[in-house]
Kinemage of the C-alpha trace (Angstrom):
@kinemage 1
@onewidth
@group {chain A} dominant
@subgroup {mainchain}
@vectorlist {calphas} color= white
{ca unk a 1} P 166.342 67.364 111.032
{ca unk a 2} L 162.715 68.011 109.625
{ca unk a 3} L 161.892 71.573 109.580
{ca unk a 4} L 157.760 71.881 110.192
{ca unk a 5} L 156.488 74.609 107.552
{ca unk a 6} L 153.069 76.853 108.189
{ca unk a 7} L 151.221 76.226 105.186
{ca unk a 8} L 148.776 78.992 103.945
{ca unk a 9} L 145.037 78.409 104.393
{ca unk a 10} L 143.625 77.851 100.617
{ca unk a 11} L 142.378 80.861 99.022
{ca unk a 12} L 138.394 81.347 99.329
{ca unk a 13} L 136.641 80.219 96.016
{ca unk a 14} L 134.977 83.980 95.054
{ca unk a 15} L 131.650 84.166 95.454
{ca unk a 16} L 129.677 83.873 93.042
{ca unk a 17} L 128.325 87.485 90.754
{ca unk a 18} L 124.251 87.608 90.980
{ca unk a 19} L 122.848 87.835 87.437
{ca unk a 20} L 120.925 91.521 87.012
{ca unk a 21} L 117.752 89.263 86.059
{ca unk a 22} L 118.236 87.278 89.535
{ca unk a 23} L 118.846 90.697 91.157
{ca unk a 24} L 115.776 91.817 89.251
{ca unk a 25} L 113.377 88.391 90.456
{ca unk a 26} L 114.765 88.754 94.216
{ca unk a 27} L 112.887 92.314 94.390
{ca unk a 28} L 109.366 91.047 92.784
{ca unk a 29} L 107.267 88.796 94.008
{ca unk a 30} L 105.718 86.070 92.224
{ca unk a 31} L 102.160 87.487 92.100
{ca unk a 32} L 103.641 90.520 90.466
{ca unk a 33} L 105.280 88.424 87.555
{ca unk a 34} L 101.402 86.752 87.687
{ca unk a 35} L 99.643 90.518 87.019
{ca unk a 36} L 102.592 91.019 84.459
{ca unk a 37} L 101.456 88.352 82.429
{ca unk a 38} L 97.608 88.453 82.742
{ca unk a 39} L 97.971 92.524 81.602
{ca unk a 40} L 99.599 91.468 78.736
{ca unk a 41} L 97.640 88.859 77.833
{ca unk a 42} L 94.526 91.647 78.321
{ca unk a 43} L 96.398 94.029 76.317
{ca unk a 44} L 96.961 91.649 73.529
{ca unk a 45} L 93.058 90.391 73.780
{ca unk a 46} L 92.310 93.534 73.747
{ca unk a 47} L 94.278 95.000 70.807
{ca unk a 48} L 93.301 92.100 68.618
{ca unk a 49} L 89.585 92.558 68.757
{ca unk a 50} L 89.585 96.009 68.596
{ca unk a 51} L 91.351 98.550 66.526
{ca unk a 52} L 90.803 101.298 68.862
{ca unk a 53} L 92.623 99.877 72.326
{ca unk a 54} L 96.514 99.974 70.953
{ca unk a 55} L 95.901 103.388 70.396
{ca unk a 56} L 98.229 106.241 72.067
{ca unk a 57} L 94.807 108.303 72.713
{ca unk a 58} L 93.231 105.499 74.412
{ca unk a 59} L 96.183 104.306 76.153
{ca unk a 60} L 97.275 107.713 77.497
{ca unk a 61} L 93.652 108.238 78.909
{ca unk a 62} L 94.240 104.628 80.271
{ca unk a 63} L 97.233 105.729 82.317
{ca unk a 64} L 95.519 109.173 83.145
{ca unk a 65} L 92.441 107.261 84.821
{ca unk a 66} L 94.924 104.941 86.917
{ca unk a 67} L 97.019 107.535 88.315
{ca unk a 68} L 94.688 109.055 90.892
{ca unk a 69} L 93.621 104.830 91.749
{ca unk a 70} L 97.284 103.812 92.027
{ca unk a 71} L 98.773 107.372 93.927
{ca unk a 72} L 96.153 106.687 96.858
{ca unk a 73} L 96.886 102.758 96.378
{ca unk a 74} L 100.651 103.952 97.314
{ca unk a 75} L 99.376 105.123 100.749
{ca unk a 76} L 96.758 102.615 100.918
{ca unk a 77} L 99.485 100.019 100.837
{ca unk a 78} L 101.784 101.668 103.790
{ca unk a 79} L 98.302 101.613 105.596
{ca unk a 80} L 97.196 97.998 105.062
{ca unk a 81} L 100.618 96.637 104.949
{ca unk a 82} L 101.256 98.277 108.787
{ca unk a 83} L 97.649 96.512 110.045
{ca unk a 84} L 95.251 99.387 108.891
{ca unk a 85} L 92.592 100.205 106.724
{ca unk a 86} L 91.440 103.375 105.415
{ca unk a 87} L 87.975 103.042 103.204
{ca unk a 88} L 87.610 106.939 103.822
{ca unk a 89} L 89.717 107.821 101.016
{ca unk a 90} L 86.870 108.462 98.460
{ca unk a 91} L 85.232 111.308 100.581
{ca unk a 92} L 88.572 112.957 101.481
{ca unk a 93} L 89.015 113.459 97.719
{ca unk a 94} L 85.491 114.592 97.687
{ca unk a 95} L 86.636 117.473 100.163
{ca unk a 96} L 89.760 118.281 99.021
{ca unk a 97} L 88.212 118.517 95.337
{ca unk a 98} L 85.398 120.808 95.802
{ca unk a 99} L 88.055 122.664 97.864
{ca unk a 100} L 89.910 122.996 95.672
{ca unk a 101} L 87.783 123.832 92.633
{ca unk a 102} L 86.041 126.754 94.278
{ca unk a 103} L 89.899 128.158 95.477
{ca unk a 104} L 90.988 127.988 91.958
{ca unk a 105} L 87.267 129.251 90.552
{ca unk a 106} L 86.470 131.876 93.182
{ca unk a 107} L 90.424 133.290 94.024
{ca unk a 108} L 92.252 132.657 91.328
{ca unk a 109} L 95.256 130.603 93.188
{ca unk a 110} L 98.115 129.480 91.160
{ca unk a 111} L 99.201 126.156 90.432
{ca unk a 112} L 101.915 125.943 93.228
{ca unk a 113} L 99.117 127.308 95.747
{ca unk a 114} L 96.496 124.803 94.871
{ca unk a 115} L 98.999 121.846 95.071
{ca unk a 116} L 100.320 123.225 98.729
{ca unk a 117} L 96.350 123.658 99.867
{ca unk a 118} L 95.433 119.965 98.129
{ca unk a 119} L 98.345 118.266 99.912
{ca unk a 120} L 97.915 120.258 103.071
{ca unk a 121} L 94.099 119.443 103.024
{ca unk a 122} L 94.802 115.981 102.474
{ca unk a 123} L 97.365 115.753 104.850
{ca unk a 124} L 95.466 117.091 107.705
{ca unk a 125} L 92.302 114.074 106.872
{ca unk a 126} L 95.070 111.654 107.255
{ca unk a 127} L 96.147 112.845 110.270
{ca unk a 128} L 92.892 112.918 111.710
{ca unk a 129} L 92.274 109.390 111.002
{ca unk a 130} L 95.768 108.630 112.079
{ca unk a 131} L 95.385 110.262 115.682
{ca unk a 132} L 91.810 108.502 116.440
{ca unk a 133} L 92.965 104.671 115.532
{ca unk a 134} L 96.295 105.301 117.113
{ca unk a 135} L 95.301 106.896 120.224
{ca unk a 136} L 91.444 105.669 120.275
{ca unk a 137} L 92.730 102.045 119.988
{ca unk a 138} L 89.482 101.258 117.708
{ca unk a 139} L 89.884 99.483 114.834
{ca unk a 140} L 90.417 101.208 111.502
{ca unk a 141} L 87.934 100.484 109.716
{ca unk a 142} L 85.028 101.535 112.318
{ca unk a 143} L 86.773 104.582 112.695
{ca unk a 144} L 87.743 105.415 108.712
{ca unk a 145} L 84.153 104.684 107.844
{ca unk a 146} L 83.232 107.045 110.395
{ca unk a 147} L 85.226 109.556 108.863
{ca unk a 148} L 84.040 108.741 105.357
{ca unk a 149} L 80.716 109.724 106.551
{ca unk a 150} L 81.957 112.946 108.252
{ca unk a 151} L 84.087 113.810 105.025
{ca unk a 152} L 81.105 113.226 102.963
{ca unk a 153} L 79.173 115.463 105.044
{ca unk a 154} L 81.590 118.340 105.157
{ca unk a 155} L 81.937 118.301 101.628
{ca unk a 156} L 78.129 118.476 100.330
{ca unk a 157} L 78.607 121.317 103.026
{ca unk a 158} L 80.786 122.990 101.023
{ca unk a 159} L 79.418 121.916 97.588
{ca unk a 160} L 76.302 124.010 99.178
{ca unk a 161} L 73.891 121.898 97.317
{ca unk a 162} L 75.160 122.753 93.866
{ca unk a 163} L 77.699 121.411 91.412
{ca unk a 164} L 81.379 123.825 91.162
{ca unk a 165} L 80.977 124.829 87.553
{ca unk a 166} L 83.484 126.995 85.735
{ca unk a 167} L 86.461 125.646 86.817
{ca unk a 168} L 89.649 126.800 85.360
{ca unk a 169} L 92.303 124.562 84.357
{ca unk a 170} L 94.952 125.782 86.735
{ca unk a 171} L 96.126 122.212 87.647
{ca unk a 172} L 96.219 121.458 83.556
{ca unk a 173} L 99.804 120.417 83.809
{ca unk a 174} L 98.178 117.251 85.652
{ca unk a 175} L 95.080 117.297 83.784
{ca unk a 176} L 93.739 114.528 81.121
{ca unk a 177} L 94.025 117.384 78.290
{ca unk a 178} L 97.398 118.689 75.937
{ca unk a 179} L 98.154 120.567 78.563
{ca unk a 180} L 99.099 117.616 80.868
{ca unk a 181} L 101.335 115.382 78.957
{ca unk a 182} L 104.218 114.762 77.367
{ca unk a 183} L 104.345 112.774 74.411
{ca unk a 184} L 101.434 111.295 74.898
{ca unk a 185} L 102.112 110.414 78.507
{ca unk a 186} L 100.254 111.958 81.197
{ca unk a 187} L 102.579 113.961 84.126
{ca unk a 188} L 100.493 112.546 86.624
{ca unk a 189} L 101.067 109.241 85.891
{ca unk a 190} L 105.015 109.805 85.441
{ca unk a 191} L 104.606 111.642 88.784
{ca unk a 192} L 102.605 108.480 90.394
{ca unk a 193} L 105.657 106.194 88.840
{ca unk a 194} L 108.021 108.625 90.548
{ca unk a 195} L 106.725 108.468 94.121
{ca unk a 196} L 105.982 104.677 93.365
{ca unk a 197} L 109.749 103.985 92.846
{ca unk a 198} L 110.511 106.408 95.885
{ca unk a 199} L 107.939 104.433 98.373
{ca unk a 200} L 108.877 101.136 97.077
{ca unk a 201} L 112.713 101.787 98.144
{ca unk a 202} L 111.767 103.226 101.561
{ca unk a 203} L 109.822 100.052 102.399
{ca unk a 204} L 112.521 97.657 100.953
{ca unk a 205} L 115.739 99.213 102.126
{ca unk a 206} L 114.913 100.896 105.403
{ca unk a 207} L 114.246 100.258 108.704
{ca unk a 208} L 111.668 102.692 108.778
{ca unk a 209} L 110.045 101.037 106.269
{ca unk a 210} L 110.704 97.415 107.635
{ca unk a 211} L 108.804 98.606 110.515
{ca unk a 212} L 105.515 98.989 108.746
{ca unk a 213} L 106.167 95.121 107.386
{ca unk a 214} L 106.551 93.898 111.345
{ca unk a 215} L 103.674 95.919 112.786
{ca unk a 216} L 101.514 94.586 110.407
{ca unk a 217} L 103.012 90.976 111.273
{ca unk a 218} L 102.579 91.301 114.903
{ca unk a 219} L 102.111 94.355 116.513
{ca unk a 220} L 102.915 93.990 119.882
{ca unk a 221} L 105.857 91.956 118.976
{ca unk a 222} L 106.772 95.309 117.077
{ca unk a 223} L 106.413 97.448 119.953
{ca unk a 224} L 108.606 95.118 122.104
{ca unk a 225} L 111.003 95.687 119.661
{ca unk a 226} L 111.304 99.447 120.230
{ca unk a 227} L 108.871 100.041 116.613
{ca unk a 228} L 107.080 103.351 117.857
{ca unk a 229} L 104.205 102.197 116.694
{ca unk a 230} L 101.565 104.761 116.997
{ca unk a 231} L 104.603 107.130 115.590
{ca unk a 232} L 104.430 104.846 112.225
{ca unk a 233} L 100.790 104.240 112.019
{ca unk a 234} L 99.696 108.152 111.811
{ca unk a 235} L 102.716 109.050 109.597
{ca unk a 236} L 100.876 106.014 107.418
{ca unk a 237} L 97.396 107.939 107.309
{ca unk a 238} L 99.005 111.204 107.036
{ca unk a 239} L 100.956 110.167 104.143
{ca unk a 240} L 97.813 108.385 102.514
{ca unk a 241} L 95.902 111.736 103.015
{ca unk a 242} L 99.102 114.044 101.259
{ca unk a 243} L 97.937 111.262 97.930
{ca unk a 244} L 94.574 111.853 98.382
{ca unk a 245} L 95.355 115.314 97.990
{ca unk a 246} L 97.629 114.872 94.950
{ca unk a 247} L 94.955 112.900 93.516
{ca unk a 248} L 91.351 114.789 94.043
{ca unk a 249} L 94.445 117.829 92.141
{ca unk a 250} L 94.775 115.495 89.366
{ca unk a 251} L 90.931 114.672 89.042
{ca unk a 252} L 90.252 118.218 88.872
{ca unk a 253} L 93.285 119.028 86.527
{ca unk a 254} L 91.132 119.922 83.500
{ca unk a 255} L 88.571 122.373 85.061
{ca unk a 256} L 85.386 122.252 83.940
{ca unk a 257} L 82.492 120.612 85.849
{ca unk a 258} L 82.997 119.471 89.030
{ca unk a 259} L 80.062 116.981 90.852
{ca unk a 260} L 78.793 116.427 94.065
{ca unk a 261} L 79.517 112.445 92.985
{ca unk a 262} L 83.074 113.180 92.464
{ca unk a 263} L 85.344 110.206 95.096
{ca unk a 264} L 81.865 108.417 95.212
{ca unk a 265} L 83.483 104.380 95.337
{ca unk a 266} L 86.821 105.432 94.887
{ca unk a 267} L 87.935 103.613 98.196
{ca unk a 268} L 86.863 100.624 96.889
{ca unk a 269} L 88.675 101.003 93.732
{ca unk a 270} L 91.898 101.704 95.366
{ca unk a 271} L 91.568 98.641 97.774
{ca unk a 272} L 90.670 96.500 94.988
{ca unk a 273} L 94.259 97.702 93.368
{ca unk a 274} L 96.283 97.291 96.791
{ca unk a 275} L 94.299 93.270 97.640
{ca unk a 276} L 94.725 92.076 93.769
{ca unk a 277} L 98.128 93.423 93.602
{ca unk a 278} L 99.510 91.360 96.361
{ca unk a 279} L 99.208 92.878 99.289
{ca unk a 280} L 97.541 90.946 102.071
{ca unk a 281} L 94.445 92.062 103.784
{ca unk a 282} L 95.639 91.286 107.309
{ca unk a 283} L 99.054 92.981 107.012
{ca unk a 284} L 102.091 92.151 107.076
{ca unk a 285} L 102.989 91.430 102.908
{ca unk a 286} L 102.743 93.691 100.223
{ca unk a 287} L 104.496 95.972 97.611
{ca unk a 288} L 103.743 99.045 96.022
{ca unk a 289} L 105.143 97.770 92.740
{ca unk a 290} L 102.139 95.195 93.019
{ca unk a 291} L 99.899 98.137 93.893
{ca unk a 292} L 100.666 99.787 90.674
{ca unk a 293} L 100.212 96.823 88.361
{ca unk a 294} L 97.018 95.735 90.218
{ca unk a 295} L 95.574 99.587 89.769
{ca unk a 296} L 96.725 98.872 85.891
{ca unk a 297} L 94.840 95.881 86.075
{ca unk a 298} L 91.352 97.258 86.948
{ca unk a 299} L 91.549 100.212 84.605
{ca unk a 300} L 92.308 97.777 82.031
{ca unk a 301} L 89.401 95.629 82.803
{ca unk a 302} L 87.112 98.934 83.156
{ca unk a 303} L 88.705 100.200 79.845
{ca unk a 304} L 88.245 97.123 77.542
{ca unk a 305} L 84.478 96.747 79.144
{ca unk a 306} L 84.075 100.193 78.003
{ca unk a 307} L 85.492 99.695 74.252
{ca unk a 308} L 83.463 96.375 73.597
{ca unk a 309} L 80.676 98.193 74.529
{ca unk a 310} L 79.830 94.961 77.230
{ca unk a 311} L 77.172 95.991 80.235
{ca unk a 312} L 79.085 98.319 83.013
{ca unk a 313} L 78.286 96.324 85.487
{ca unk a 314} L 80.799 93.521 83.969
{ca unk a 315} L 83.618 95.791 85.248
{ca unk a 316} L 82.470 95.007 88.712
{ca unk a 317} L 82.106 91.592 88.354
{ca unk a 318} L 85.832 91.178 86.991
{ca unk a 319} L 87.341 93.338 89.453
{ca unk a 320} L 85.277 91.078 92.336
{ca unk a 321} L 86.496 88.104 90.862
{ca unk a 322} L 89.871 88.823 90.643
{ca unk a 323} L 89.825 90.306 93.909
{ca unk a 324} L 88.251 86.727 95.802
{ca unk a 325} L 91.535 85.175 93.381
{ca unk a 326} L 93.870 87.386 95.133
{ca unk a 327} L 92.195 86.946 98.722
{ca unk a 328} L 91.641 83.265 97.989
{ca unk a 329} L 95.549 82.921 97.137
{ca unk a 330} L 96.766 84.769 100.186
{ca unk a 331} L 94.795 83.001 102.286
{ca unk a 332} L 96.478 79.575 100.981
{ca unk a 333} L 99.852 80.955 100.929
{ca unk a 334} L 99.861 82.288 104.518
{ca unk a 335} L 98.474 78.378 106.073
{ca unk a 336} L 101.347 76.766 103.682
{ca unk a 337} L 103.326 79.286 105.806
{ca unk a 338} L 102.046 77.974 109.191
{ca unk a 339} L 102.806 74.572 108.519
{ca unk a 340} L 106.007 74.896 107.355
C-alpha cells in the first residue's frame, strides 16, 4: 500500500538587501544628481581661476547669502508643488524687516522676542495670501502680486520715508558676522539644512505631505479623494510666510543699515531656486532637496560673476538661462509622460 506524503511548499528565495547607494538614488531625482555635478564642476572652474573662491571666508559668505534664498525656496516649494504661486515673498520680507529693525532699534527686544514677532509677522502674510486664493478661488499669482504691492506699500509706510539706521545686532547669532557661525559655517544656513531635511521627510513619508504632490497633480481629483484642500493650501502660504520671517531675521542679523530696497527681486530669486532645482512650474513634482541645490546654484553663479569681476548683469543672464533649461526639460519630461 502507497502511503501519499504532504510535501512542504519550497522555502521563499529571501529577498534581496537594497544597497545604501540604491536606497540613497531611490530618494533623489535625476535632475538633482544633474545640479550635483554642474556645482561641482562651477566650484572647480571657479577655484582654478581664482585663488580667492576656495576660500573659507568666501565660501562661508557663499552659504550665508543662500540661506535666506533657499529657507523661503522651502515654502516656495510646498506652494508650487500643491498648484500655487507666491511672487509676494520679496515685500513680505520687506515688512517683516523694517519691522523688525525698528523693534530691535527703538525697544530693545531680545533675540527670542524678535524671532517670535519675525515668524509671527510672517506667518500672518502667509495666511493672508492663503485665505484669499483658497476662499477667493482666484488664481495665485493675481492675488500674490496683489499682495506684493500691498506689502510693499505697508512697508515704505513704516520705513516712513527714511532708511532704519542704527540697528543693533540682536539677531547676530544668525548674522553674516563672528557672531553667527561656527567654524566658519553660518547658523542660518545649518538652520536652513535643518528644516530642509525636516520638510523633505514630511513630503516624502507622509500623507500629509503626499497630499500637496496630488493637489498639485489634479486638484479636484484630490478633493474627491477626501484631500482638504483649501485646509493644505493655506497651511502652504502660512508656512512660506513663518520662512519669510526667519529669513528678512537672518538678513537683518548683523544690524547696521537697513534700506527701503531691502526684498526688492527676492521673489524672483527664490523661484528661480525652486524651477532650476526641479520642481515643476505647474505642480505636481518637486523636492526641497532640489530647492536647496538649485538656491546653491544661483549664489554660485552670482558669486563667481562677482569674483571675476564680469558685468552684473551676467548673473541674470545665467540664472535665465538655466532657468528656460530647467522649464525646457520639464516640459519634455511631462509629454514623454503622456505618451507613455
Amino acid at each position: 500500500m502507497t502511503m501519499l506524503t504532504e510535501q512542504s511548499p519550497a522555502p521563499e528565495p529571501p529577498s534581496p538587501r537594497r544597497r545604501p547607494l540604491d536606497a540613497l538614488r531611490s530618494r533623489i531625482t535625476g535632475q538633482e544628481f544633474v545640479l550635483f555635478g554642474v556645482i561641482a564642476l562651477l566650484w572647480t572652474t571657479l577655484g582654478l581661476a581664482t585663488d580667492t573662491f576656495i576660500d573659507t571666508g568666501t565660501l562661508s559668505n557663499l552659504a550665508y547669502v543662500v540661506a535666506p534664498i533657499a529657507l523661503i525656496g522651502i515654502g516656495m516649494t510646498v506652494v508650487i508643488v500643491g498648484g500655487g504661486i507666491d511672487v509676494s515673498v520679496g515685500s513680505a520680507v520687506t515688512v517683516v524687516t523694517v519691522i523688525l529693525a525698528k523693534l530691535v532699534r527703538d525697544q530693545g527686544v531680545s533675540f527670542p522676542v524678535a524671532i517670535l514677532v519675525a515668524v509671527g509677522v510672517g506667518g500672518l502674510l502667509g495666511l493672508m495670501n492663503g485665505l484669499l486664493i483658497s476662499f477667493g478661488r482666484v488664481h495665485a499669482i493675481i492675488i500674490t502680486f496683489g499682495t506684493l504691492n500691498v506689502f510693499r506699500f505697508i512697508a515704505l509706510r513704516i520705513f516712513d520715508s527714511e532708511q532704519v539706521a542704527g540697528v543693533p545686532d540682536t539677531l547676530g547669532f544668525l548674522g553674516g558676522g563672528q557672531a553667527g557661525e561656527t567654524w566658519h559655517i553660518p547658523h542660518a544656513f545649518l538652520l536652513m539644512l535643518v528644516l530642509a531635511a525636516a520638510t523633505w521627510w514630511y513630503m516624502r513619508n507622509t500623507a500629509g505631505g503626499r497630499h500637496f504632490y496630488a493637489m498639485g497633480g489634479d486638484r479636484t481629483a484630490a478633493r474627491l479623494a477626501g484631500v482638504k484642500v483649501r485646509r493644505r493650501e493655506v497651511l502652504a502660504y502660512v508656512l512660506t510666510g513663518v520662512l519669510v520671517g526667519l529669513a528678512a531675521a537672518v538678513i537683518i542679523g548683523s544690524g547696521g543699515l537697513i534700506g527701503q530696497n531691502v526684498g526688492v527681486g527676492l521673489e524672483l530669486q527664490v523661484i528661480a531656486a525652486v524651477v532650476i532645482g526641479g520642481t515643476s512650474i505647474m505642480g505636481g513634482r518637486g523636492t526641497v532637496l532640489g530647492t536647496v541645490l538649485g538656491a546653491l546654484l544661483v549664489g554660485t553663479v552670482a558669486s563667481g560673476v562677482t569674483i571675476l569681476h564680469w558685468p552684473s548683469q551676467l548673473t541674470s543672464l545665467f540664472v535665465g538661462v538655466f532657468i528656460l533649461i530647467a522649464v525646457g526639460t520639464d516640459v519634455l519630461r511631462e509629454r514623454s509622460r503622456r505618451r507613455a
